[in-house]
VOGU-3710 file (C-alpha; in Angstrom, 3 decimals, decimal comma):
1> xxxxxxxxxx> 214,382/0,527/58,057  216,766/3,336/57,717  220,680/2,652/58,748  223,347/5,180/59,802  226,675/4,358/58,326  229,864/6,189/59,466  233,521/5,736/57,768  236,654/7,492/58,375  238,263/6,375/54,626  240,312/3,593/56,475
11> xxxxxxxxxx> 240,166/-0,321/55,318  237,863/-1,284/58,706  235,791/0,868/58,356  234,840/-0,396/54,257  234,546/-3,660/55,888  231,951/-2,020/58,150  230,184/-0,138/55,041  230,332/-3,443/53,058  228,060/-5,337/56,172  225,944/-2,537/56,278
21> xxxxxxxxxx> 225,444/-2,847/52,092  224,524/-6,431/52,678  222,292/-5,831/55,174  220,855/-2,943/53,386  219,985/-4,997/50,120  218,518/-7,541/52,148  216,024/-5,340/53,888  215,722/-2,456/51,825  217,064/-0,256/53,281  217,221/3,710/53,488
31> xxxxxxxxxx> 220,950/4,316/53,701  222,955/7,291/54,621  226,854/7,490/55,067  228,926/9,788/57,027  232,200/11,283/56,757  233,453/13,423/59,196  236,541/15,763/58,709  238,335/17,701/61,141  237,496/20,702/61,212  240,546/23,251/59,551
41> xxxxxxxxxx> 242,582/25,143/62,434  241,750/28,912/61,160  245,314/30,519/61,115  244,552/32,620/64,389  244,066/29,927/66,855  246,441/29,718/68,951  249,207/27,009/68,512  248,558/26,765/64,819  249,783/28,462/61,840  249,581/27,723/58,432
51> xxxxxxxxxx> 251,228/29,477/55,578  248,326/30,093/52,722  250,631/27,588/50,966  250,354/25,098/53,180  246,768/25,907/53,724  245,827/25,101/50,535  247,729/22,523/50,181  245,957/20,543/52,805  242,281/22,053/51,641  243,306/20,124/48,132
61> xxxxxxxxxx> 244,473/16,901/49,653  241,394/17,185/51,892  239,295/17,056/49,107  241,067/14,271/47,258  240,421/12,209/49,915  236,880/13,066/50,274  236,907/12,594/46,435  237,968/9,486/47,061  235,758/7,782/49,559  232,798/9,407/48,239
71> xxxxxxxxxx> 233,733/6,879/45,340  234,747/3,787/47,153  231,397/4,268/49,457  229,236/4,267/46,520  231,151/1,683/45,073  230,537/-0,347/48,249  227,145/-0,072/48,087  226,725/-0,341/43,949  227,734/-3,471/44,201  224,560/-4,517/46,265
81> xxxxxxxxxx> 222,136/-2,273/44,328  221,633/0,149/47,367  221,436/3,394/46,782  222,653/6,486/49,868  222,393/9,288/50,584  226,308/10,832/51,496  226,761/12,940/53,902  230,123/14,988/54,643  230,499/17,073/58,120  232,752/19,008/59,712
91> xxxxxxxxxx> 233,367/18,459/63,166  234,580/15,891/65,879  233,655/12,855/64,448  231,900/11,100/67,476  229,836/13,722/68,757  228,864/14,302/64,847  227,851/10,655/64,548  225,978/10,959/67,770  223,554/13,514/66,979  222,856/12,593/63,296
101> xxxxxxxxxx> 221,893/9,048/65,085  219,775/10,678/67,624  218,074/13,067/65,302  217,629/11,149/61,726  215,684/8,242/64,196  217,896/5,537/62,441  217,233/2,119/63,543  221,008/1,234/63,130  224,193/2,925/63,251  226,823/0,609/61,792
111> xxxxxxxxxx> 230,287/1,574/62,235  234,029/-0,073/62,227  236,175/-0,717/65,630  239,659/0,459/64,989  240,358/-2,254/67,719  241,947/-0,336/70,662  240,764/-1,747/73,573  242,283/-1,957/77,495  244,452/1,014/78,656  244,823/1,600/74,817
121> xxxxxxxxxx> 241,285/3,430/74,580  242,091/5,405/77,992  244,648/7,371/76,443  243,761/7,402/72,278  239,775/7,512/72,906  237,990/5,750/70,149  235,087/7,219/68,401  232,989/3,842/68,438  233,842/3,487/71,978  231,805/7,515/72,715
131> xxxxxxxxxx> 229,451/6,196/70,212  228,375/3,163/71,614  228,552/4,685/74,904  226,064/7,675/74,407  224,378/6,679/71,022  220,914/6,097/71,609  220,312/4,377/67,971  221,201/0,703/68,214  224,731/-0,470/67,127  226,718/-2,771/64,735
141> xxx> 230,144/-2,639/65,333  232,374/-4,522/62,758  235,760/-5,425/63,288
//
């Protein structure tokens, strides 16, 4: 069995890693984890502009965080003997998710629901939402 697990770094979405963990050790699972970042405005597109201090700035807090969650996911999954494979992407984080899904032929994609739901989603979006919605790996949402 090979699961497909996504996190964005927040507390719902280490609930969702810590499911998919369980279920990994259970089954044996191969287990890979994605993070997807935004991808950096360059300094020429239009409507942005960052000084080179404030540039770098947010490249080093960018990779604290990733830093960070790298450890916390393979703490997460230590602690049930699995062992992943991490990934880190660039990009907008649904359509990201999508295609690794499609493409690695995972036979589950577990990810968290931030919980918007109603007219909420209409306006925010919500990446499990587009996930769910155009994935064509099967889906564990944890909320």
């Amino acid at each position: 069995m090979k699961i497909l697990a996504s996190t964005d770094g927040s507390e719902l979405s280490y609930k969702a890693l810590r499911e998919a963990a369980l279920i990994a050790g259970k089954v044996k699972a191969e287990v890979t984890v994605i993070y997807v970042e935004d991808p950096v405005p360059h300094p020429s597109d239009e409507g942005y502009y960052f000084s080179e201090d404030s540039l770098k700035q947010y490249e080093d807090r960018r990779k604290e965080d990733r830093e960070k969650i790298t450890a916390d996911v393979r703490e997460i999954f230590g602690a049930e003997g699995v062992e992943i494979k991490m990934l880190i992407e660039k990009g907008h984080a649904a359509d990201t998710i999508i295609q690794l899904a499609d493409e690695g032929q995972f036979d589950l994609l577990v990810m968290g629901s931030r919980g918007w739901g109603g007219v909420n989603r209409l306006f925010l979006g919500s990446v499990s939402h587009a996930v769910v919605q155009n994935v064509k790996t099967s889906v564990l949402i944890v909320r």
